[in-house]
C-alpha positions in Angstrom: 90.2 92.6 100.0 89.3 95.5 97.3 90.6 95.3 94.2 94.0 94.0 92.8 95.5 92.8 96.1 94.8 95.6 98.8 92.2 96.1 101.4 89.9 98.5 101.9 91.7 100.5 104.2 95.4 99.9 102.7 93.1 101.5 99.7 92.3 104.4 100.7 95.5 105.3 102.5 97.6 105.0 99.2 95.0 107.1 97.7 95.3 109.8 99.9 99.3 109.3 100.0 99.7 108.9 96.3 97.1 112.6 95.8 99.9 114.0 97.9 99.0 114.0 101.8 101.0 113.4 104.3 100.7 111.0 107.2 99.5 113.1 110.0 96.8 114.7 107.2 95.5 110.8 106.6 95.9 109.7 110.0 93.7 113.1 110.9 91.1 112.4 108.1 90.8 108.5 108.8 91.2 109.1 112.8 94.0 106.6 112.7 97.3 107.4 114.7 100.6 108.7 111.8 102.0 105.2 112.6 99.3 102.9 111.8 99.4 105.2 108.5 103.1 104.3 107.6 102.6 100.8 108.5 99.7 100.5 106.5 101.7 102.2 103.5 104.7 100.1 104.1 102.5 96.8 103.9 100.6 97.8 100.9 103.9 98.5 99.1 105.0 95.2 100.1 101.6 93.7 99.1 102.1 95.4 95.7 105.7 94.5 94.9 106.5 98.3 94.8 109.2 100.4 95.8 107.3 103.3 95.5 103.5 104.3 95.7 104.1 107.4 94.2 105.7 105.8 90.7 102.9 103.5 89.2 105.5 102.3 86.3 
């Protein structure tokens, strides 16, 4: 894991997500497929507790 409760990779897709990009853009930039890009967001909000990635509060 990295950090408070994510993984490296669940890391740097909310990154990207929460800076504004899309799925296809991340899935392009990390060669992942759009899918494994809103799975991996939907588990990392899970992970957090959030409802939202974009609201940190």
């Amino acid at each position: 894991m990295c950090g408070p409760g994510l993984y490296t990779l669940e890391r740097q897709i909310v990154t990207r997500h929460v800076a504004g990009a899309g799925e296809r853009e991340i899935a392009e930039a990390l060669f992942l497929t759009p899918r494994t890009v809103r799975l991996t967001l939907a588990a990392a909000r899970e992970r957090l507790g959030a409802t939202s990635l974009a609201d940190p509060g």
